[in-house]
C-alpha distance (Angstrom), angle and dihedral (degrees) to the residues before:
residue distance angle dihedral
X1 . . .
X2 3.79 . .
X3 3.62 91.5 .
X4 3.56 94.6 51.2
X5 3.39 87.5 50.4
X6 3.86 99.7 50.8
X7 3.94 90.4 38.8
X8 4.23 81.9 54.8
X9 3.92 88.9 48.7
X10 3.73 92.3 47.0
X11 3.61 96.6 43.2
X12 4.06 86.8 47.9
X13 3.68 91.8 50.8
X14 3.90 99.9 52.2
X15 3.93 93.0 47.4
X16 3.79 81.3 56.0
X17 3.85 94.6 44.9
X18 3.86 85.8 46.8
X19 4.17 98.1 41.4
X20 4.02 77.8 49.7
X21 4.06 102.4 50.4
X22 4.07 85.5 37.0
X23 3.88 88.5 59.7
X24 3.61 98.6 37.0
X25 4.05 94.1 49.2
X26 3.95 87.4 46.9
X27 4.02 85.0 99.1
X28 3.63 100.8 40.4
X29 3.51 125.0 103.1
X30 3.82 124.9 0.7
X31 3.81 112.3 -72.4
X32 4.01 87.7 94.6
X33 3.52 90.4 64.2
X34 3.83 140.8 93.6
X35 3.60 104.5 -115.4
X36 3.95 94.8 -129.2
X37 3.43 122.0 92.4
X38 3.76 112.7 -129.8
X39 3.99 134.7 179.6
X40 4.06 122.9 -141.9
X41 3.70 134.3 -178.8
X42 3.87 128.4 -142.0
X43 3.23 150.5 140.3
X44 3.89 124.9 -105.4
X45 3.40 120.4 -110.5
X46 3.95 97.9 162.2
X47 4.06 133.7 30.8
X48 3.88 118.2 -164.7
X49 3.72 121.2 164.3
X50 3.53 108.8 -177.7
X51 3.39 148.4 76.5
X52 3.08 142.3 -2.3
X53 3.78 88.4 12.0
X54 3.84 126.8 -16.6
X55 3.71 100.7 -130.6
X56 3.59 136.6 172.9
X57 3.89 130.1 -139.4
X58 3.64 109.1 -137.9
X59 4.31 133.2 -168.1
X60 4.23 107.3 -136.4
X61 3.84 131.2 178.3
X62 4.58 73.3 -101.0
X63 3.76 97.6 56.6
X64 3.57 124.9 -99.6
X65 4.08 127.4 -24.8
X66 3.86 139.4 -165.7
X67 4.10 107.7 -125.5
X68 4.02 104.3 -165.2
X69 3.66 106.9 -163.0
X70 3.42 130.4 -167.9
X71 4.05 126.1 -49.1
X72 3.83 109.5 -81.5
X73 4.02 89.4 -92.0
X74 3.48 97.1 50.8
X75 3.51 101.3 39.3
X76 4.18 86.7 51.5
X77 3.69 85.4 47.3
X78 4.04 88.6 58.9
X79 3.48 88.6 58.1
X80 4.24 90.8 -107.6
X81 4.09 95.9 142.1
X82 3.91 127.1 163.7
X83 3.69 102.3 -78.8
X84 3.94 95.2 40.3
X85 3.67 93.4 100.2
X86 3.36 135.9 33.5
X87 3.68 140.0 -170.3
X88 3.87 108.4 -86.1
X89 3.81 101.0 28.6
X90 3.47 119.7 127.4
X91 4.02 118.0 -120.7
X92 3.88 137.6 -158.5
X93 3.71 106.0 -160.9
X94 3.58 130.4 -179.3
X95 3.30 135.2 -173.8
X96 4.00 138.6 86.3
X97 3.60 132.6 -33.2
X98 4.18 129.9 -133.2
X99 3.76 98.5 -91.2
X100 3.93 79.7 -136.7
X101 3.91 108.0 92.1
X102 3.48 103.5 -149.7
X103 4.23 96.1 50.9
X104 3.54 107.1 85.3
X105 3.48 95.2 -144.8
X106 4.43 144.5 128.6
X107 3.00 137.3 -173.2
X108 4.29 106.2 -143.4
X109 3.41 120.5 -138.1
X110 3.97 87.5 -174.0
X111 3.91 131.6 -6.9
X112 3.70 120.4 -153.8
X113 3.38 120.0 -142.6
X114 4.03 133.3 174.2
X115 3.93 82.2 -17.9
X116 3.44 85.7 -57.7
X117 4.53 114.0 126.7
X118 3.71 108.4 -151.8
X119 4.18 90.9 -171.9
X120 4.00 114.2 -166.8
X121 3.36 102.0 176.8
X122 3.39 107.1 31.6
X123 3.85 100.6 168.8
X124 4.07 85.2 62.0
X125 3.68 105.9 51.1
X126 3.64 101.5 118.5
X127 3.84 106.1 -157.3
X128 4.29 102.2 -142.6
């Protein structure tokens, strides 16, 4: 019986591990995305850098959005530190959209800011 019941526990325990890296992946790469590239302006009304992805919270003529930037590495790479942004500055952002219409969500490619391009994915900035 104590097997059984430690093969249970296991078995319990890795459909929870893999429920849990199934959920947390379900923003990762690109397949989430509408394949068109889009650009949107805002204004910030939240900064976090850190992880899993620094994202912004941004005010448009829509209503608000969720801009995911790059992973931490790649969004410090692109220059996009703590202090970059602030509350209140405005934001062109372009990049790709949820491909589900009722999440108001992108995924940035780059984000302009003061005249300033913080690129994150530079090998999929699609110049229209």
């Amino acid at each position: 019986m104590r097997t059984r019941i430690t093969a249970v526990t296991l078995g319990t325990a890795l459909a929870s591990l893999l429920l849990w890296a199934s959920s947390a992946a379900g923003h990762h790469g690109w397949a989430w995305t509408e394949e068109e590239q889009v650009e949107m302006t805002g204004t910030i009304t939240e900064v976090y850098i850190g992880p899993p992805h620094p994202r912004l919270m941004i005010e448009t003529e829509d209503g608000p959005w969720q801009v995911d930037l790059g992973n931490p590495r790649q969004t410090r790479n692109a220059g996009f530190v703590e202090g970059e942004a602030e509350v209140g500055d405005e934001v062109l952002v372009r990049g790709h959209r949820s491909a589900d219409s009722d999440e108001r969500l992108i995924k940035a490619v780059r984000a302009t800011i003061d005249g300033k391009q913080y690129t994150f994915y530079p090998n999929r900035v699609r110049e229209d």
